[in-house]
C-alpha positions as CSV (number, residue, x, y, z in Angstrom):
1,X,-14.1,95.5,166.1
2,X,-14.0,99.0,166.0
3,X,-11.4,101.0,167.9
4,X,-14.0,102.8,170.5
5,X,-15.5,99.6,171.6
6,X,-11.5,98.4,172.9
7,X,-11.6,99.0,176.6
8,X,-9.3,102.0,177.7
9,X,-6.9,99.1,179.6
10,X,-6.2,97.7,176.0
11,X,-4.8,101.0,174.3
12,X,-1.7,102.9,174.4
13,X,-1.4,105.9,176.5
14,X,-0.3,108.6,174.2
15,X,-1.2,111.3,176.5
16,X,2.3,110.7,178.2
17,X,3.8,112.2,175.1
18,X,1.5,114.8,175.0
19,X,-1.6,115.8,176.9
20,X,-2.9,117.9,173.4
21,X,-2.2,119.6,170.1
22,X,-1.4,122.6,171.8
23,X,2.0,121.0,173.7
24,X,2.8,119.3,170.3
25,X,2.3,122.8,168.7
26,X,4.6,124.7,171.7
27,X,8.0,122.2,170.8
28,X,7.0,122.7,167.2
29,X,7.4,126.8,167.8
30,X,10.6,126.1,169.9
31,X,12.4,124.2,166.9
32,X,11.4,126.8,164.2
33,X,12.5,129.7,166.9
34,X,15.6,127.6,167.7
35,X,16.7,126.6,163.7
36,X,18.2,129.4,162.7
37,X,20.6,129.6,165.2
38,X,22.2,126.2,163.9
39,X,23.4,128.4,160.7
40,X,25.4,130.6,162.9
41,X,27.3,127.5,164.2
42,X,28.7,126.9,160.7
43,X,32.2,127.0,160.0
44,X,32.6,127.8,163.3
45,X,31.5,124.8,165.5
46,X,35.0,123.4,165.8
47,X,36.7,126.6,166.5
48,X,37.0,126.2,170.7
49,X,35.7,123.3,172.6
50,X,33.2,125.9,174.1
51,X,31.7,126.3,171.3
52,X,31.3,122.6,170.5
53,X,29.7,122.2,173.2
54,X,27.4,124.8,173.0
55,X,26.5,124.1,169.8
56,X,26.3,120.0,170.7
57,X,23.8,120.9,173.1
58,X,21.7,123.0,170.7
59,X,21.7,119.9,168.3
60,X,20.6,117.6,170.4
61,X,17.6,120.3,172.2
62,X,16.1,119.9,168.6
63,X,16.7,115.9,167.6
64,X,15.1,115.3,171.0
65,X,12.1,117.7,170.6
66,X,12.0,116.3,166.5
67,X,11.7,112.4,167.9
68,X,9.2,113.0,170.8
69,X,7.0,114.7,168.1
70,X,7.5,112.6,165.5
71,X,6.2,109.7,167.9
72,X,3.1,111.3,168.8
73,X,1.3,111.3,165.5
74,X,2.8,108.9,164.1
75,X,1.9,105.9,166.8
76,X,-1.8,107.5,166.5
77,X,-2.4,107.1,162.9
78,X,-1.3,103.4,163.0
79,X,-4.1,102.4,164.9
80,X,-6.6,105.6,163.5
81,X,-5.5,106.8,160.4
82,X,-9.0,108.6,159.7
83,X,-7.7,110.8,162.1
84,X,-7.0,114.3,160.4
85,X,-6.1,116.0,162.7
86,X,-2.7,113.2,163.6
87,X,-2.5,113.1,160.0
88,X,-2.1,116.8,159.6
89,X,0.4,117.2,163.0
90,X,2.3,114.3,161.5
91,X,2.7,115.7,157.9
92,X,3.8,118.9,159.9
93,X,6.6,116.7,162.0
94,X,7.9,115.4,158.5
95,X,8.2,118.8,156.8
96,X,10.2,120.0,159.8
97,X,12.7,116.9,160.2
98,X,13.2,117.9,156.1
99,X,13.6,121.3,156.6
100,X,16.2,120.1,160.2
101,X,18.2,117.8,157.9
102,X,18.9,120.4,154.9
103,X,20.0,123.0,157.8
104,X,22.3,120.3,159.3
105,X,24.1,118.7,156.5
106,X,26.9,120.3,156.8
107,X,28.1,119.1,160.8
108,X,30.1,115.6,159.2
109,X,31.7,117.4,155.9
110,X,33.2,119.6,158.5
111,X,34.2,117.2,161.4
112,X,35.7,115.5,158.0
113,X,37.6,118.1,156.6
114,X,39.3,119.0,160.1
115,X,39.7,116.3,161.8
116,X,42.6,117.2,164.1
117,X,40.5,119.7,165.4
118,X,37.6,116.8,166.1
119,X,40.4,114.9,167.7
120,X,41.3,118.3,169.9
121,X,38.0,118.3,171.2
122,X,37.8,114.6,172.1
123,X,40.5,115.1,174.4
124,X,38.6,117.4,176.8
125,X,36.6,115.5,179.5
126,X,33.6,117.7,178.8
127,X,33.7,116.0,175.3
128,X,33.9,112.5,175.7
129,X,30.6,111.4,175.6
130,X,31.2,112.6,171.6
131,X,33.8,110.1,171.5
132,X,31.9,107.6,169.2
133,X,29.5,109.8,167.1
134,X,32.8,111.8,165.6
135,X,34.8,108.5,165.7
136,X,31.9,107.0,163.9
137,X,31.8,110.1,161.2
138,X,35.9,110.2,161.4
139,X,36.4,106.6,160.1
140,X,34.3,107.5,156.4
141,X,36.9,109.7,155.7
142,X,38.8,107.1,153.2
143,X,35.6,106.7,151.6
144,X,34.5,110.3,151.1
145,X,35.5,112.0,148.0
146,X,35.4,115.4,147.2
147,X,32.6,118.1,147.3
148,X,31.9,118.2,143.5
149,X,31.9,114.5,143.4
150,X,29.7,114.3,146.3
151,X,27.4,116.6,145.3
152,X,27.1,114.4,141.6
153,X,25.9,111.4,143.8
154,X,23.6,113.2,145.4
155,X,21.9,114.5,142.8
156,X,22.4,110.9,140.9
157,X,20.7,109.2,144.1
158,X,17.1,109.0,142.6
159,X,18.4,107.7,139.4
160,X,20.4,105.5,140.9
161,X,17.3,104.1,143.0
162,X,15.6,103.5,140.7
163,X,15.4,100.1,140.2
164,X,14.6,99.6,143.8
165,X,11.7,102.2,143.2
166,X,10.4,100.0,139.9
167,X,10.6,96.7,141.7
168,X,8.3,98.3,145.0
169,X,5.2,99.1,142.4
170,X,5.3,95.6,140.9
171,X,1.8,94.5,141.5
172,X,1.1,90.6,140.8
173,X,-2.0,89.5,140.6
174,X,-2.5,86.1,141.4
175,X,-5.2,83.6,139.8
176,X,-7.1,82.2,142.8
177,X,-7.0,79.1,144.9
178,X,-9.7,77.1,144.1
179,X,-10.3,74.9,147.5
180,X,-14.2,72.9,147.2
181,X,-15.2,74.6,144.3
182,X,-14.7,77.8,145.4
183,X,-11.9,80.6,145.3
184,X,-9.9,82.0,147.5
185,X,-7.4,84.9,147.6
186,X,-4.3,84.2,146.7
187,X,-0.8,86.6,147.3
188,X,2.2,85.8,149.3
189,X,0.4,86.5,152.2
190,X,-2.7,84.4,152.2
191,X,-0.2,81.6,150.5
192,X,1.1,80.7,153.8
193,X,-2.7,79.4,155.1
194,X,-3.2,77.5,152.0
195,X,0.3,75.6,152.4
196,X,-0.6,74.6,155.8
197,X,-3.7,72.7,153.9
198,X,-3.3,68.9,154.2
199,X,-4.5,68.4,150.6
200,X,-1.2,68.0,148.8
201,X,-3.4,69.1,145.9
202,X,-4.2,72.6,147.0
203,X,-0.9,73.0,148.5
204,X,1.0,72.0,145.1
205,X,-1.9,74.7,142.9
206,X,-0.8,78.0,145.3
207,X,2.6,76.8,144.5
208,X,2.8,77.0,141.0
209,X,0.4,80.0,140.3
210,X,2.2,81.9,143.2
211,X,5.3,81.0,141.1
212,X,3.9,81.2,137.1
213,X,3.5,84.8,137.7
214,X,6.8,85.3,138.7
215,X,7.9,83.2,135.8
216,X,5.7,85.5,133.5
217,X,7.2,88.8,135.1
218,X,10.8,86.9,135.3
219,X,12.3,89.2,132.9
220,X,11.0,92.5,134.7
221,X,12.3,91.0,138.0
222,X,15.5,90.6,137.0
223,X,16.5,93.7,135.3
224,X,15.3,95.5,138.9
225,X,17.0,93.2,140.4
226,X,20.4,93.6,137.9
227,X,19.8,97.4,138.2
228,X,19.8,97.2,142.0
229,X,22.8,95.0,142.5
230,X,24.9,97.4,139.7
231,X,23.6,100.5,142.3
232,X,25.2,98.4,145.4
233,X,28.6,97.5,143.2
234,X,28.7,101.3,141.7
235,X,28.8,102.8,145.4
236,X,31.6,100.4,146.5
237,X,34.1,101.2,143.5
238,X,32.9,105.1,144.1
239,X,33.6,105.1,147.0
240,X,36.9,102.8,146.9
241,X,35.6,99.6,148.8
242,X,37.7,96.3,147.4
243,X,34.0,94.7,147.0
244,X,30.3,95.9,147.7
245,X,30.3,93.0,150.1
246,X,33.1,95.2,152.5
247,X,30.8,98.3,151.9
248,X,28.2,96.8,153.1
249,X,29.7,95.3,156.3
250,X,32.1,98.6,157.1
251,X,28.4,100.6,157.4
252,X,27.9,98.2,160.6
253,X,31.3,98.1,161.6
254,X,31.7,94.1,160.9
255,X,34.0,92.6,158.4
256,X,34.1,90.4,155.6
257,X,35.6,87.7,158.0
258,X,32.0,87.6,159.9
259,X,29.8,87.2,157.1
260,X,31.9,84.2,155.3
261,X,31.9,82.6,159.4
262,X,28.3,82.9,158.9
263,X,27.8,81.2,155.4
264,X,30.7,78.2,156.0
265,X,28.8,77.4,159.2
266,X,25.3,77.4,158.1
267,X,26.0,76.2,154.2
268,X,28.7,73.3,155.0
269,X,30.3,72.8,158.7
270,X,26.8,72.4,160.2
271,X,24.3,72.2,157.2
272,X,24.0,68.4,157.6
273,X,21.7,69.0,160.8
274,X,19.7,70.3,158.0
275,X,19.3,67.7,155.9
276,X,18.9,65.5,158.6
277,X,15.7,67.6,159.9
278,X,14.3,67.1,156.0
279,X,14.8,62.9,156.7
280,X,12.7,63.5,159.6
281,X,9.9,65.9,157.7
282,X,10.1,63.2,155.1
283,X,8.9,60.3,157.4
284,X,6.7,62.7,159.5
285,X,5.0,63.6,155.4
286,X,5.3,59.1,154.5
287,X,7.5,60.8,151.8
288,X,10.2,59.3,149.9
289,X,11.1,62.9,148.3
290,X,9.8,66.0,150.0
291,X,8.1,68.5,147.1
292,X,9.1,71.8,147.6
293,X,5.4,72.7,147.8
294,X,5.9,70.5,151.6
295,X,8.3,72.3,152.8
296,X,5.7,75.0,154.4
297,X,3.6,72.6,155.7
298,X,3.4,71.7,159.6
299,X,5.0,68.6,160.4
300,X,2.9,69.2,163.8
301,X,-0.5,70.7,164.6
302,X,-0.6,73.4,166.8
303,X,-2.3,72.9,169.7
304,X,-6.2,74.6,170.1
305,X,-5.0,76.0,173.6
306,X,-6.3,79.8,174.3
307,X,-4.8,82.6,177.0
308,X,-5.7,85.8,178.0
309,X,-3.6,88.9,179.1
310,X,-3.0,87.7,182.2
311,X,-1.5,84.1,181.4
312,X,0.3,86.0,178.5
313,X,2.2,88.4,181.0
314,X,2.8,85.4,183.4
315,X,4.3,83.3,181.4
316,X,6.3,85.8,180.2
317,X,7.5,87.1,184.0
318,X,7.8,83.3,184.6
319,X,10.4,83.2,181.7
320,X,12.9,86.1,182.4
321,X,12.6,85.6,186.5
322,X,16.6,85.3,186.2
323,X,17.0,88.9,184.4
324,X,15.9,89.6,188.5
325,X,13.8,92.4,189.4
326,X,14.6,95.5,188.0
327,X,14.1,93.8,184.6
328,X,10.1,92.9,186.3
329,X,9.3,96.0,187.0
330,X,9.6,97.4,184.1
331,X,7.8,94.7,182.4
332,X,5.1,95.7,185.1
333,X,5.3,99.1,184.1
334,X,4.9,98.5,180.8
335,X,1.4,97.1,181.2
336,X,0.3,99.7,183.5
337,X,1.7,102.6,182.3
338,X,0.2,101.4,179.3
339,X,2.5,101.3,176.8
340,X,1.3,98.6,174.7
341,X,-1.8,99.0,172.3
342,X,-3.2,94.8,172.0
343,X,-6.6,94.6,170.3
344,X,-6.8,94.2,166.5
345,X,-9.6,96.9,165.3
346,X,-10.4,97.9,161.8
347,X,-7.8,100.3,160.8
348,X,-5.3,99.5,163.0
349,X,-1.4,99.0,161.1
350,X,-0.8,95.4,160.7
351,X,2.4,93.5,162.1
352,X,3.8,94.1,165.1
353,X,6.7,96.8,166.3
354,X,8.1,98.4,169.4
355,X,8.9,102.1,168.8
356,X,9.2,105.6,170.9
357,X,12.1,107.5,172.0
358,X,14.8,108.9,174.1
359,X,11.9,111.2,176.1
360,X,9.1,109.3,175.6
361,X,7.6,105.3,176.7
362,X,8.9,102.5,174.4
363,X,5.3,102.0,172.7
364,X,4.6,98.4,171.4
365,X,2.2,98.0,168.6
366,X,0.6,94.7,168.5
367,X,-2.6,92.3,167.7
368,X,-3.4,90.0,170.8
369,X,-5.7,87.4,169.6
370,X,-5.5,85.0,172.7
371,X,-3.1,82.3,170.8
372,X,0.4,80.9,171.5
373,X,1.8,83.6,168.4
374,X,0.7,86.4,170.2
375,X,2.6,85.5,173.3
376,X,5.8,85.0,171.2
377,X,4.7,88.7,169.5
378,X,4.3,90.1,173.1
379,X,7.7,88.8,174.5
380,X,9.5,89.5,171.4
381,X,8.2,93.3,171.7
382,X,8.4,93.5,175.1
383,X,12.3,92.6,174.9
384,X,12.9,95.8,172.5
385,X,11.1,97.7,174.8
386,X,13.2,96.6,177.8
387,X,16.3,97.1,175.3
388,X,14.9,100.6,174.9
389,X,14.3,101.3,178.2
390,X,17.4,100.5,179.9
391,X,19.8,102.3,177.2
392,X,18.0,105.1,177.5
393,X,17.9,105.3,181.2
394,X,21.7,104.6,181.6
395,X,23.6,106.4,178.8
396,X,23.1,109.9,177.7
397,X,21.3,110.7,174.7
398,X,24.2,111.1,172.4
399,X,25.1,107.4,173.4
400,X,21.7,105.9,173.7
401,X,20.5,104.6,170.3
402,X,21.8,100.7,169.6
403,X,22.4,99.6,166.1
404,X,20.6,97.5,164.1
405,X,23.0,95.0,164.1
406,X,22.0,94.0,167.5
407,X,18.7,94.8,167.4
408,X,17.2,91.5,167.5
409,X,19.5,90.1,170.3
410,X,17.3,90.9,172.8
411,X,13.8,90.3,170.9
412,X,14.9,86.9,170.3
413,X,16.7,86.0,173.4
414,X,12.9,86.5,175.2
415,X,11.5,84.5,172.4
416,X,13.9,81.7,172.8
417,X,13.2,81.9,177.2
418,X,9.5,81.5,176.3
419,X,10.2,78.1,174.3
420,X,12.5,76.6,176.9
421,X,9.9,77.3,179.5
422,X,7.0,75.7,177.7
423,X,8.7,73.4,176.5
424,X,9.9,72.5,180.2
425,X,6.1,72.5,181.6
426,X,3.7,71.1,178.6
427,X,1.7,69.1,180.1
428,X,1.4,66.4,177.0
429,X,3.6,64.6,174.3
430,X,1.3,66.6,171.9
431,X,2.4,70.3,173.0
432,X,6.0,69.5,173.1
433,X,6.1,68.1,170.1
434,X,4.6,70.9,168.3
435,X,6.6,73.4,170.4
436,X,9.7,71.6,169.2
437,X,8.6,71.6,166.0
438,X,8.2,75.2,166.0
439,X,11.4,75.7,167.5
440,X,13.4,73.9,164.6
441,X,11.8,75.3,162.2
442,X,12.3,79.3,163.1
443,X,16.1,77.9,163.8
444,X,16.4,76.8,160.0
445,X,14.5,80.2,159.0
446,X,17.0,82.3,160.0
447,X,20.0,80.0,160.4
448,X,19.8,78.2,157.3
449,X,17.5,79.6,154.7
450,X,18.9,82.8,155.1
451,X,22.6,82.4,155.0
452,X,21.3,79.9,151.7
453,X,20.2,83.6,150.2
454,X,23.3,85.6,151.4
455,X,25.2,82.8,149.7
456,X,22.9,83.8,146.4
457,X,23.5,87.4,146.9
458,X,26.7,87.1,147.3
459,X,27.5,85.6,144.0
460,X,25.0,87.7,142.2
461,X,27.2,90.7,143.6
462,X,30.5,89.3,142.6
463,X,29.1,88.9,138.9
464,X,28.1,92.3,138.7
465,X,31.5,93.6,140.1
466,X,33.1,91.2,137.5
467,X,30.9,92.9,134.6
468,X,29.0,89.7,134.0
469,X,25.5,90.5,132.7
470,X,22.6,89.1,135.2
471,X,20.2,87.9,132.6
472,X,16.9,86.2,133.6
473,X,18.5,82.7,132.9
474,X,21.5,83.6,134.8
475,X,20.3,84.5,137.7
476,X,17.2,81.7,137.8
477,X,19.8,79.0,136.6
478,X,22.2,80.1,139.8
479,X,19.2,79.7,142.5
480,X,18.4,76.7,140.7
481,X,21.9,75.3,140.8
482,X,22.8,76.2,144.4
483,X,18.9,75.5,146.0
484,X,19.8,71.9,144.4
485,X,22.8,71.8,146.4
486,X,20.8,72.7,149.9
487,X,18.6,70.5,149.8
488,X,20.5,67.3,149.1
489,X,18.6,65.4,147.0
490,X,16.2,65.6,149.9
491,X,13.3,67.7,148.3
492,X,12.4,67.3,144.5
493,X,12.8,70.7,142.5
494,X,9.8,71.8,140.3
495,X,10.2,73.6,137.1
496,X,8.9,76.6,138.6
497,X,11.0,75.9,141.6
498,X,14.2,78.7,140.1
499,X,12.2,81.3,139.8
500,X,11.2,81.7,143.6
501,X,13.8,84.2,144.0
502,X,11.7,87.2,143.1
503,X,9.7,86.6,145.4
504,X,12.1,87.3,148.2
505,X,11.9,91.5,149.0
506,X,15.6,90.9,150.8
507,X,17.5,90.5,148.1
508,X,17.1,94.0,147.2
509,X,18.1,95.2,151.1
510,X,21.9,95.2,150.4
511,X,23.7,92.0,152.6
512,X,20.9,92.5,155.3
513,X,20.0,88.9,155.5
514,X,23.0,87.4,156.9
515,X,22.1,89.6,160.2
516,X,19.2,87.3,160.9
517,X,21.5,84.4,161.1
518,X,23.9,86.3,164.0
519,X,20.9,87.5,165.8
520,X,19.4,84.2,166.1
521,X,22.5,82.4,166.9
522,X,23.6,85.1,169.6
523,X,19.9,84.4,171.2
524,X,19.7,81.0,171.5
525,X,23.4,80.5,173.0
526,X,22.6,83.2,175.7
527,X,19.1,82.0,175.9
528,X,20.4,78.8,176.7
529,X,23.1,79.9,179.5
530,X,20.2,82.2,180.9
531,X,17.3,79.4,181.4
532,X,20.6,77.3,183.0
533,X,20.9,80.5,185.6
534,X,24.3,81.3,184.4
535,X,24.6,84.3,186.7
536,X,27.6,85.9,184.7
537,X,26.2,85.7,181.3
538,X,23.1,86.7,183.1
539,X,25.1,90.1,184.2
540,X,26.8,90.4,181.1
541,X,23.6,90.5,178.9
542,X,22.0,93.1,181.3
543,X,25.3,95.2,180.8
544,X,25.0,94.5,177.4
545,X,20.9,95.8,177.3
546,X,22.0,99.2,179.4
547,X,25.0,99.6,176.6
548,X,23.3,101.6,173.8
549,X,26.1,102.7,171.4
550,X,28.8,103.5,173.7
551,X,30.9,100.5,172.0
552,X,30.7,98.8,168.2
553,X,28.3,96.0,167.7
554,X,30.9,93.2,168.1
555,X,32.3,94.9,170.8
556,X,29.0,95.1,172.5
557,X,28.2,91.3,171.4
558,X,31.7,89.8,172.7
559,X,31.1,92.0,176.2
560,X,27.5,90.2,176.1
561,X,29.5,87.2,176.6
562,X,29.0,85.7,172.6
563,X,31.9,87.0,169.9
564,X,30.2,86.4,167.0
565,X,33.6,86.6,165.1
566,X,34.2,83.2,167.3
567,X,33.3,79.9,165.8
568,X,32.4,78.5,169.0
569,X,29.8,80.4,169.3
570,X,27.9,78.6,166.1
571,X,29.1,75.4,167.1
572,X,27.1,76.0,170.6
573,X,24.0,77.1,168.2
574,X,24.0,74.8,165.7
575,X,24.8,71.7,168.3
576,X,21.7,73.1,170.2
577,X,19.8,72.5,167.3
578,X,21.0,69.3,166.8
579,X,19.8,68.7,170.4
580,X,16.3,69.4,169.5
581,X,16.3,68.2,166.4
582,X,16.9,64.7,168.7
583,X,14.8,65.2,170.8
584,X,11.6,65.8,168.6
585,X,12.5,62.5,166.5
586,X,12.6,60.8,169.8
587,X,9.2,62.2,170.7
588,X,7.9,61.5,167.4
């Protein structure tokens, strides 16, 4: 479908950012006009709380003006990107945000070098809302080293990046599936419909030529891989962390102690649930020994049931009717204001997101195609969007933005309302069986598969800081050794089986996929309470959406009524899975 035949109803309204080029154009003059002016702030900003404020207020007057028109363009060229004329204002946007950063650079070197000044200013009522960004800047100050030194890693920064930068332009190509005589496409992506095949045959060839290629290109993957890892460990000594593991978490303000919590729940305290979901797969597949070309296969078909908009949006009011009103309305206005762009055209950015700003809609990108996925995209958006909406509308700018660390709280939280209430009404043993099904098996995605590779990363780090060489064989041998473990003796391992890991992007993303595992297990616990009408967790979470930055992620987490630094709180999640996991056997 092409993008003019979409009815007007189905696309965003980008008009609310900006009626035309020539409004874009007028902020664009007032940031240029207002630039230069930063300069004369420098060396001076911290002199008298006046003039913090002043110049405060001219710092955010251009971040503000920089987001709403980075938006603009940007959201237009992911669903028209033969547009020249959004290409053109958005290569503008990002030439100015360059040319803002270079001008700014200097604001945290000098809140750092005089910080009882910083703490002066705090002190003043006028000030407070600043409380956390300079607190935020303030608590680096062990790690930052001197001007000389800094400017060295600056300059060292593309070098050091390199491996990252090697490992994003490795191309595989792929020999192709061959499925009644004739072939088929074959990359990670298209892999996933050919593992849902019931020919074990078919699904057994995309697993080992998805996985010769990375045997073949084994030794390139793992010096990228090495030359990543040595990056992440070099930063940490640099920069006087005890391990790259406690850089890593001090950049969301979390500790060591939360990620360990994470891996001893999911890798031993709990993982028997696991292995007691594979015993079920195994008789579901009349399997003595799962392959681990199964283990992507659908234990349960999903139902051929279709929806339009208009079941979509009432299931979805249907399942957050306790977040009360003011939490319908602006799911109401998000469909008529017309924030949401639905209909796949050619073009159009694949994938899903929900984006905007502090002065503009929160816009949701996504592809409705009238199945049960698209209502779990839709919800999932929509509960960024709602996220967005409410910080924005009760803290002040400075305060607004939330950190990624929570950022899939409320995403999933919505996703996991939307299973409990289908689950609650299917009308047949068929639909809730493949609604369970689905419900396990995102569970063990992000609760057990990942903490499996933070375990990996983990080790592979500690090597590196111990000056232990990661090899090819030493780092296939490890994933071997420990994917052995997970399973059980549950799933057979094929010889191509250790050399799966470079296939996985995350292990280059620095610690990022233990966050999964907290997000998800955060969800489903206050998912849970919330379907029970549990009117003070219900309160709490809303508090919690409305809370922007104003507090640390735990802190905002704990006040959402779910310390993730409390093992109760994976117990609850975990023993919820359990649940499931006995329900669907008894269904089965």
């Amino acid at each position: 479908m092409k993008r003019k035949e979409i009815e007007e109803k189905y696309k965003w309204d980008l008009s609310r950012i900006y009626k035309t080029k020539e409004e874009f154009m007028q902020d664009f003059k007032q940031v240029k006009d207002e630039l230069p002016k930063v300069e004369k702030y420098q060396g001076k900003f911290l002199d008298n709380i006046d003039i913090f404020i002043e110049f405060m207020e001219l710092i955010e007057k251009i971040n503000r003006k920089l987001e709403k028109m980075y938006q603009y363009p940007s959201l237009a060229v992911d669903v028209e990107p033969e547009n020249a004329e959004m290409q053109d204002l958005r290569a503008k946007i990002l030439g100015l945000i360059e040319e803002v950063d270079n001008k700014t650079v200097f604001i945290d070197l000098e809140i750092l070098k005089n910080e009882e000044k910083a703490k002066k200013i705090l002190k003043d009522e006028r000030c407070k809302k600043y409380t956390n960004t300079i607190n935020h800047i303030l608590r680096t100050k062990p790690h930052i080293l001197s001007d000389e030194t800094e400017q060295v890693l600056a300059m060292g920064s593309g070098v050091l990046g390199a491996s990252y930068k090697t490992y994003t332009n490795i191309r595989p190509e792929f020999e192709p599936v061959i499925i009644e005589g004739k072939e088929h496409f074959l990359n990670e992506e298209t892999a996933k419909e050919y593992f849902k095949n019931p020919d074990e045959s078919i699904r057994k060839q995309t697993y080992e030529k998805l996985n010769i290629v990375y045997k073949k290109l084994a030794n390139v993957y793992a010096s990228t891989l090495e030359g990543t890892i040595k990056k992440d460990v070099f930063y940490s000594k640099v920069r006087k962390f005890k391990t790259p593991l406690e850089a890593s978490t001090f950049g969301d303000e979390v500790t060591e102690e939360l990620f360990y919590k994470v891996l001893e729940s999911a890798n031993n305290t709990y993982h028997k649930y696991y292995l007691e979901y594979l015993d079920t797969a195994k008789k579901l597949m009349n399997k003595e020994v799962l392959q681990m070309y199964d283990l992507r296969y659908p234990l349960v078909k999903e139902p051929d049931k279709k929806y339009t908009l208009d079941d979509a949006f009432n299931l979805i009011f249907e399942a957050t009717k306790n977040f009360g009103e003011e939490y319908r309305k602006i799911l109401e206005k998000a469909r008529e204001e017309r924030w949401i762009d639905y209909m796949p055209c050619e073009g159009k950015r694949h994938g899903a997101y929900s984006s905007g700003c502090y002065d503009t809609n929160p816009y949701i990108l996504t592809s409705f195609i009238g199945d049960i996925e698209s209502i779990f995209t839709l919800i999932h958006e929509l509960g960024h969007s709602v996220h967005s909406y409410l910080s924005y509308h009760n803290q002040e700018y400075v305060n607004s933005g939330y950190r990624i660390f929570v950022a899939e709280v409320a995403s999933t939280v919505n996703e996991n309302l939307l299973m409990e209430l289908l689950i609650k009404n299917c009308n047949s043993n068929e639909e809730k069986k493949y609604l369970l099904y689905k419900k396990l098996d995102e569970f063990i995605g992000c609760c057990y598969r990942q903490p499996f590779f933070a375990n990996f990363e983990n080790i592979l780090h500690q090597k590196v800081a111990n000056n232990e060489g990661l090899s090819n064989q030493a780092i296939t041998d490890l994933y071997e050794k420990l994917s052995e473990e997970y399973y059980g003796g549950k799933v057979k391992m094929h010889e191509l089986s250790k050399y799966t890991c470079y296939g996985v992007p995350h292990f280059y993303y620095n610690y990022y996929v233990y966050k999964y595992t907290v997000g998800m297990c955060v969800a489903s616990v206050i998912a849970k309470r919330v379907a029970n009408g549990d009117k003070t967790q219900i309160e709490n979470y809303l508090n919690f959406l409305k809370s922007g930055s104003i507090k640390s992620p735990v802190e905002l987490l704990t006040s959402a009524g779910v310390n993730p630094l409390d093992e109760n709180l994976y117990k609850e999640a975990f023993e919820n899975f359990k649940k499931d996991l006995e329900e669907f056997k008894k269904i089965i």
